[in-house]
N, C-alpha and C positions, 0 to 999 in steps of 0.2 A: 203614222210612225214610219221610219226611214231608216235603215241601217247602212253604216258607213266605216268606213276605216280609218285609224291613224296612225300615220308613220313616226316612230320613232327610230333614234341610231341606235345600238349597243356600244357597249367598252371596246369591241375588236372590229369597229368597225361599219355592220352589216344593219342594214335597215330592220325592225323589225314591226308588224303588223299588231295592233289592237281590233278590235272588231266594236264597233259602238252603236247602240241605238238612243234616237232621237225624235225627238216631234218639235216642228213650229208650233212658237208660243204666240208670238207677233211677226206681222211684216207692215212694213212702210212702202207704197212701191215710189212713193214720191224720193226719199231719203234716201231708198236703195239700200234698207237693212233689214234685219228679220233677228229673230230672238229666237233661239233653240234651247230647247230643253234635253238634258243627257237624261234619259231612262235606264240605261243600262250599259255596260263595258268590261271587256273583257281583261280580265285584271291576271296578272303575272305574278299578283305577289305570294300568290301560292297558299299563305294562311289566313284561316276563318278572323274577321276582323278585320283585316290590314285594310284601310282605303288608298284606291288611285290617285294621285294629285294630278293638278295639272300646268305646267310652263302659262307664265304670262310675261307680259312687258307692262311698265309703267309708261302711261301718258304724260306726253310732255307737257311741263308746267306752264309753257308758255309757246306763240306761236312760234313759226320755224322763220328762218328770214332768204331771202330771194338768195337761191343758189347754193341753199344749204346743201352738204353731201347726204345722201340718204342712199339706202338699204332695202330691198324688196326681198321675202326667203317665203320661196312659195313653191309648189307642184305644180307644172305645166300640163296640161294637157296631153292623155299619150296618142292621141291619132292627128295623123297631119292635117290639118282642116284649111290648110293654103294650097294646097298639092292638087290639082286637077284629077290625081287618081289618086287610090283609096290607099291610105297606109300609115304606119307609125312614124315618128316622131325619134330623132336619136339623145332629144334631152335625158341626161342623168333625171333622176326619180326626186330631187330634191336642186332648187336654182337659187341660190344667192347672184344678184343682180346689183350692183353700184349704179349710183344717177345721182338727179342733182333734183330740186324741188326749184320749181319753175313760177311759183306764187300761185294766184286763186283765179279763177275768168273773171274779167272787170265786171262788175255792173250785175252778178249774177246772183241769187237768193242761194246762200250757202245751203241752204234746206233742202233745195231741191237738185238732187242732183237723175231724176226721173229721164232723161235724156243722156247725158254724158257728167260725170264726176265736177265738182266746180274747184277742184283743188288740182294741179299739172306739176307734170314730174316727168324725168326723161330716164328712170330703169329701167332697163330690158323688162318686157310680160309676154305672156304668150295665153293663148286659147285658155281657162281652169284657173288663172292666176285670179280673177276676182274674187277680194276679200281680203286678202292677205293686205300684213299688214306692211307698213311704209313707217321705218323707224331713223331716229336721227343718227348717221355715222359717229358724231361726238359722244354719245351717249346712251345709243340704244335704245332712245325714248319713242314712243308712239306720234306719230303725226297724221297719219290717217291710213284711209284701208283703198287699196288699188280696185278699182272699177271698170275700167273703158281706156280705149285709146277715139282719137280723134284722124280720122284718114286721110284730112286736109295738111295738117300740120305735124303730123306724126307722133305729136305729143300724148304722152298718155295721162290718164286722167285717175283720180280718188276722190274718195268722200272723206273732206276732213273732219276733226274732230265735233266743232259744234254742232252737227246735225246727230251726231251720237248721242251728245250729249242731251238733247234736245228728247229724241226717243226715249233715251232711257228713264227720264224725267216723266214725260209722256205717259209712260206706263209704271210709274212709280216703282224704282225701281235705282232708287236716290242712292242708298249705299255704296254702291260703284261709283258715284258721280262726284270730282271734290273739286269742281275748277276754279283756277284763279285767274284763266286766259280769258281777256276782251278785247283781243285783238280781233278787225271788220272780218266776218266769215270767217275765223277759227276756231 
């Protein structure tokens, strides 16, 4: 079991902390996902009853196409892990990042992304951004979850949709899953 925080904003402004416990249910280390279970969260609504919801995005219905604009909204990392000496980081607490979706690695098994992500994308990430998600500027829609960058090409990298999909299948788990994309590796 794991305990962890989530940032939300308020009305005026100011970040505010939840406190939440969890446990891995599954992981994939091939796919490079993991399924968690909420145990417990610290709830704000004050009266016996009320339950927490939670923010989601819809997956996009279909794949994304070379050069698509996309969207990365993720927490960086607070310790400089490029700096030769030891110290923080001046990212805000919250990073909206603009890029462009770069297509899929040729020739590559969209399943496995155990090395580096097979899905490329050029938003700003930083150190902690793995996970987050990569959503379409047009629409907001899901396109995959940010993973890795690549050091040769500077390109960064995600695991698109159909190894999710794949997973979630996997471990029966179908209710979340409603695709109608057959686009090669999405």
């Amino acid at each position: 079991m794991k305990k962890s925080t989530k940032q939300r904003k308020s009305a005026d402004g100011y970040f505010l902390t939840q406190v939440w416990q969890f446990e891995r249910r599954k992981w994939d280390p091939v796919r490079d996902l993991a399924l968690l279970k909420i145990l417990a969260i610290e709830s704000d609504a004050g009266k016996e009853g009320d339950i927490t919801t939670f923010s989601f995005v819809l997956r996009s219905p279909c794949a994304p196409t070379y050069r698509n604009r996309i969207v990365c909204i993720s927490q960086p990392g607070r310790d400089d892990l490029e700096s030769t000496r030891s110290g923080r980081t001046k990212y805000n607490l919250i990073k909206v990042s603009e890029g462009i979706f770069r297509g899929m690695v040729p020739g590559a098994n969209p399943d496995d992304n155990s090395e580096i992500g097979t899905l490329k994308h050029e938003a700003w990430t930083y150190w902690g951004h793995s996970g987050t998600p990569l959503l379409l500027v047009e629409d907001g829609t899901l396109i995959g979850l940010h993973s890795s960058w690549d050091d040769q090409t500077t390109l960064k990298h995600g695991i698109p949709l159909i190894p999710v999909k794949h997973f979630l299948q996997q471990h029966s788990i179908v209710s979340a899953v409603h695709s109608t994309s057959t686009s090669a590796g999405y």
